[in-house]
FIMARTOR-927663 format. One line per 5 residues: number of its first residue (from 1); for each residue x, y, z of C-alpha. Coordinates in Angstrom, 1 decimal. Layout:
N
NUM	X,Y,Z | ...
This chain:
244
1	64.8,-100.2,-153.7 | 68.0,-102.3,-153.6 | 70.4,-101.4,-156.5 | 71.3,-103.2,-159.6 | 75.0,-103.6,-158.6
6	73.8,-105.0,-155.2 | 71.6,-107.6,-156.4 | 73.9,-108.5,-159.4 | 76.6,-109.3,-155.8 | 74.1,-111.1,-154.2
11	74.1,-113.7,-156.7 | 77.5,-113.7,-158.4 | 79.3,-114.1,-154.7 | 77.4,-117.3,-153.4 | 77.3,-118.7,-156.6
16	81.1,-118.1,-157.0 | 81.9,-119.9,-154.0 | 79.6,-122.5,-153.5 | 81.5,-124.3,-157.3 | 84.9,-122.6,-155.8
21	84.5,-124.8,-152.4 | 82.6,-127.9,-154.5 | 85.4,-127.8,-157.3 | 88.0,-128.3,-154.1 | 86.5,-130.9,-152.1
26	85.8,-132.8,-155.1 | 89.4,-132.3,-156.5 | 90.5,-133.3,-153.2 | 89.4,-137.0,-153.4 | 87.4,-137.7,-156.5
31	86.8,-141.1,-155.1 | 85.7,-140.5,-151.9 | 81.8,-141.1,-151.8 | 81.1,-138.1,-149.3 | 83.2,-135.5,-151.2
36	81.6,-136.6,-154.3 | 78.2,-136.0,-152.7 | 79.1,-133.0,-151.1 | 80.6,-131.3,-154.3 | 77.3,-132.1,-156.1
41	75.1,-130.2,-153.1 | 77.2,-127.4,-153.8 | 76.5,-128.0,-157.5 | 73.0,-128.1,-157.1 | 72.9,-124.7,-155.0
46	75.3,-122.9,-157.4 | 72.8,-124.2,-161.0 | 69.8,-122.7,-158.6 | 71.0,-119.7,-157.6 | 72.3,-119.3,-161.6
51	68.9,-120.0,-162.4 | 67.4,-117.5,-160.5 | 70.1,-115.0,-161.4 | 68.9,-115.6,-165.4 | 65.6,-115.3,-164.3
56	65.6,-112.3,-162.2 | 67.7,-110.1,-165.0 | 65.9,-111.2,-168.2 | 63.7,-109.2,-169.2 | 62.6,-111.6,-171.8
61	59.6,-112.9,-170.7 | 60.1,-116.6,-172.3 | 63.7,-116.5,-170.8 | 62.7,-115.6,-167.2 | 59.3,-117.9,-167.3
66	61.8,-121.0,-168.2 | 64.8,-120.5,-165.8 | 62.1,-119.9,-163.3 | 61.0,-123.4,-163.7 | 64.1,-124.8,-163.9
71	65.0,-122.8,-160.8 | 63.6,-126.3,-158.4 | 64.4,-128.7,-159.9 | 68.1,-128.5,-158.5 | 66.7,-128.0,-155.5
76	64.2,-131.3,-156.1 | 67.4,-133.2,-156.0 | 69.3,-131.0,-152.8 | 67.5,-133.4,-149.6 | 68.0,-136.7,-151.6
81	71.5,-135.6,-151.5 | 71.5,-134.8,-148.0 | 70.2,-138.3,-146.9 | 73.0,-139.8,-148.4 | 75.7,-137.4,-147.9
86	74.7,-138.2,-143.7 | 74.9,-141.9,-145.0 | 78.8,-141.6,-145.7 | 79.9,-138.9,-143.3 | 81.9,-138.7,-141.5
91	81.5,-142.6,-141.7 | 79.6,-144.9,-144.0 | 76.7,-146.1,-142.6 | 74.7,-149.3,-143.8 | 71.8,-148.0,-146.6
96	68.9,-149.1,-145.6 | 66.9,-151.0,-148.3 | 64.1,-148.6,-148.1 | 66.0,-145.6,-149.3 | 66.1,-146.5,-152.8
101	62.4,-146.5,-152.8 | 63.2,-142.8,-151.8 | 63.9,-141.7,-155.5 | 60.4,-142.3,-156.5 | 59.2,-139.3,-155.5
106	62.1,-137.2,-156.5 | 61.9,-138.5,-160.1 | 58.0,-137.9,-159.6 | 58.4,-133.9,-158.4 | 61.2,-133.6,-161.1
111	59.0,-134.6,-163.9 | 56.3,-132.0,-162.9 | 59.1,-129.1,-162.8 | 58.7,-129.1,-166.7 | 54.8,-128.8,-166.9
116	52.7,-126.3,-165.6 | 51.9,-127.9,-162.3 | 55.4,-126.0,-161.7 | 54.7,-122.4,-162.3 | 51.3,-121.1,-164.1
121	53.2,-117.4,-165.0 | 55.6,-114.7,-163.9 | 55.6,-111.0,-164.4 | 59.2,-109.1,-165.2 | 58.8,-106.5,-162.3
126	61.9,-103.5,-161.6 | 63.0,-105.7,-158.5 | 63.5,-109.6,-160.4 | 60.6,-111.8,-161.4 | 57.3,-112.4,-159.6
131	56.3,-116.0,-159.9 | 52.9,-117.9,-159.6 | 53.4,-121.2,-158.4 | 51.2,-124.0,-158.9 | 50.7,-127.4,-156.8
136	54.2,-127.9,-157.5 | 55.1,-125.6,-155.1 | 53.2,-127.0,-151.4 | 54.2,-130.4,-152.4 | 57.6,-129.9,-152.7
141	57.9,-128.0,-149.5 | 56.2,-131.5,-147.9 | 58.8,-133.3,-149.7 | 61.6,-131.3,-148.1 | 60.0,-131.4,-144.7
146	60.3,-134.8,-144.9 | 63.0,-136.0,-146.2 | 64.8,-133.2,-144.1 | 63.6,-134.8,-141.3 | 64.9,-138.2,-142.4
151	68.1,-136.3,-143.0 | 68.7,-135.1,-139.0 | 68.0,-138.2,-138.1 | 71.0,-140.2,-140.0 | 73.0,-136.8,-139.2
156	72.0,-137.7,-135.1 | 73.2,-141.4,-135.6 | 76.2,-140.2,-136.6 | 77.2,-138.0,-134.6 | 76.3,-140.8,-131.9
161	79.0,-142.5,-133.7 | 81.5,-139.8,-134.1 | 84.3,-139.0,-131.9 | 86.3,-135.8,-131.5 | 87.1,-133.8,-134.2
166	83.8,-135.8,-136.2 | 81.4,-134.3,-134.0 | 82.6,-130.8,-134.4 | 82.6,-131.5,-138.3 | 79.2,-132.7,-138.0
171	78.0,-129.6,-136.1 | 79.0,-126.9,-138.3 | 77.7,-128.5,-141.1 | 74.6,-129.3,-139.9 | 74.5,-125.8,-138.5
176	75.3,-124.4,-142.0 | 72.7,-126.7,-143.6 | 69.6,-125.7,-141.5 | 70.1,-122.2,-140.9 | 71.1,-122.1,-144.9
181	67.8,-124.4,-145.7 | 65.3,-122.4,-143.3 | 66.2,-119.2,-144.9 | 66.0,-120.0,-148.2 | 63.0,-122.6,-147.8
186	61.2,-119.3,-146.4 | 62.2,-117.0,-148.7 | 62.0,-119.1,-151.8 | 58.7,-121.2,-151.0 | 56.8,-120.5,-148.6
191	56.9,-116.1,-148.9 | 55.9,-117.6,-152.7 | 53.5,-119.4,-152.0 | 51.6,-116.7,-150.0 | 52.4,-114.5,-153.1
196	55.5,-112.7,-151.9 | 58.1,-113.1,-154.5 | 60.2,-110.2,-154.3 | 61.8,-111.2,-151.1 | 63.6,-114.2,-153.2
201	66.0,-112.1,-154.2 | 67.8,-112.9,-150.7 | 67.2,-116.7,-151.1 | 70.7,-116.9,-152.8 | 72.3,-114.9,-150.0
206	71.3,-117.5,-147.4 | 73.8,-120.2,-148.8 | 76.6,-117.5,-147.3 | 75.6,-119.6,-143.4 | 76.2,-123.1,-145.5
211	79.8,-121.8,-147.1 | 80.8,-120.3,-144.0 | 80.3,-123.2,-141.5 | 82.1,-125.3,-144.2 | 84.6,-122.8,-144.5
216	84.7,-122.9,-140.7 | 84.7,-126.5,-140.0 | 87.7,-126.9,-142.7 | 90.1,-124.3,-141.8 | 89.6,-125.4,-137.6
221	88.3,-129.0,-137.9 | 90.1,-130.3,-141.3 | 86.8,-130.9,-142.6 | 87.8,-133.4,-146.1 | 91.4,-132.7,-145.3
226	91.5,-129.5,-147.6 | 92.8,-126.9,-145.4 | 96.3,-126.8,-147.0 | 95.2,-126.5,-150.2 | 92.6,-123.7,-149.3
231	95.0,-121.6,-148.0 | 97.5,-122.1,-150.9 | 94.6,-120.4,-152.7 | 94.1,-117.6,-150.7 | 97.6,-117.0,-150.4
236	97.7,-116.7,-154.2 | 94.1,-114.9,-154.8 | 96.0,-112.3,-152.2 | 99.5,-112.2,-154.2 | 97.9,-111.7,-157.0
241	95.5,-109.2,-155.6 | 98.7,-107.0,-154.2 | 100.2,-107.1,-157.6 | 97.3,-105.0,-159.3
């Protein structure tokens, strides 16, 4: 049985620096449609993996039941993101007419997180909390599937487009995104689905492949331009560290 102290890490850590990377980028160009979009992915994953981090330590069954629910309806939002995130990076792309008729069914899945389509109960077990999810559950994973798949194939385009040091951004972060969005896609929905919930408690750990190909692709491929001020940072966290 996995410690308190461990599982308490293995959501404090991602969820640390998936706002600590999101705060940068975003405070890097505010104005910048891709680094706006980017920061809020990161967002997104940090106020999921918060959500199941309230969920899994309450042992207030009204507490857990509702940040259980609220635990996908970040993620509701996270391949909408995506679509258009590809749209404007490394270059923007003309949006295609159609993909405002894409938000239908994201404001259609976000209205059921909040009734009990999303999840019928959970039970406070030693490990975190064991969810049973209701239809809400298959038909978002069809949701993602899809507009995943809609997702690559902007990311392909451009990276048709790209040259040099854009293609090796766009490989580490599409790297990042599908190894990070497999994981957590199996460990979050589908192991759920077939009424395996215990293993969710490594969802949050899977976002460590998405922060590390960013981390990657902006200290060697000046990802956003925000290498120099990452390693300011780092520079300081470590001054300061040496001090204590």
């Amino acid at each position: 049985m996995l410690t308190a102290p461990f599982l308490f890490l293995s959501y404090i850590i991602p969820f640390l620096l998936t706002i600590f990377i999101g705060s940068i980028i975003l405070i890097r160009n505010f104005r910048n449609k891709a680094n706006i979009l980017f920061a809020l992915i990161t967002f997104i994953v940090g106020f999921w993996i918060l959500c199941l981090a309230i969920a899994d330590f309450s042992h207030n069954y009204s507490i857990a039941f509702l940040w259980s629910k609220l635990a996908i309806t970040g993620p509701i939002f996270l391949p909408l993101l995506l679509i258009y995130f590809f749209l404007n990076f490394p270059i923007t792309l003309k949006v295609p007419k159609w993909t405002k008729l894409l938000f239908i069914p994201t404001i259609c899945l976000f209205g059921l997180a909040f009734t009990k389509y999303n999840i019928k109960e959970v039970k406070i077990q030693e490990w975190g909390v064991e969810v049973s999810p209701g239809i809400l559950y298959p038909l978002f994973f069809v949701y993602f599937i899809i507009y995943l798949i809609i997702a690559i194939l902007l990311l392909i385009k451009q990276y048709r487009k790209a040259g040099g040091i854009a293609k090796q951004q766009i490989k580490y972060i599409f790297l990042g995104c599908i190894i990070s969005i497999i994981l957590g896609l199996v460990t979050n929905v589908i192991l759920v689905l077939l009424g395996i919930s215990y293993l969710g408690i490594f969802g949050p750990g899977s976002t460590l492949f998405f922060l590390g190909f960013t981390a990657l692709a902006i200290t060697r491929y000046h990802l956003f331009g925000i290498e120099v001020i990452l390693t300011e940072i780092l520079v300081g966290v470590i001054g300061l560290l040496l001090i204590v």
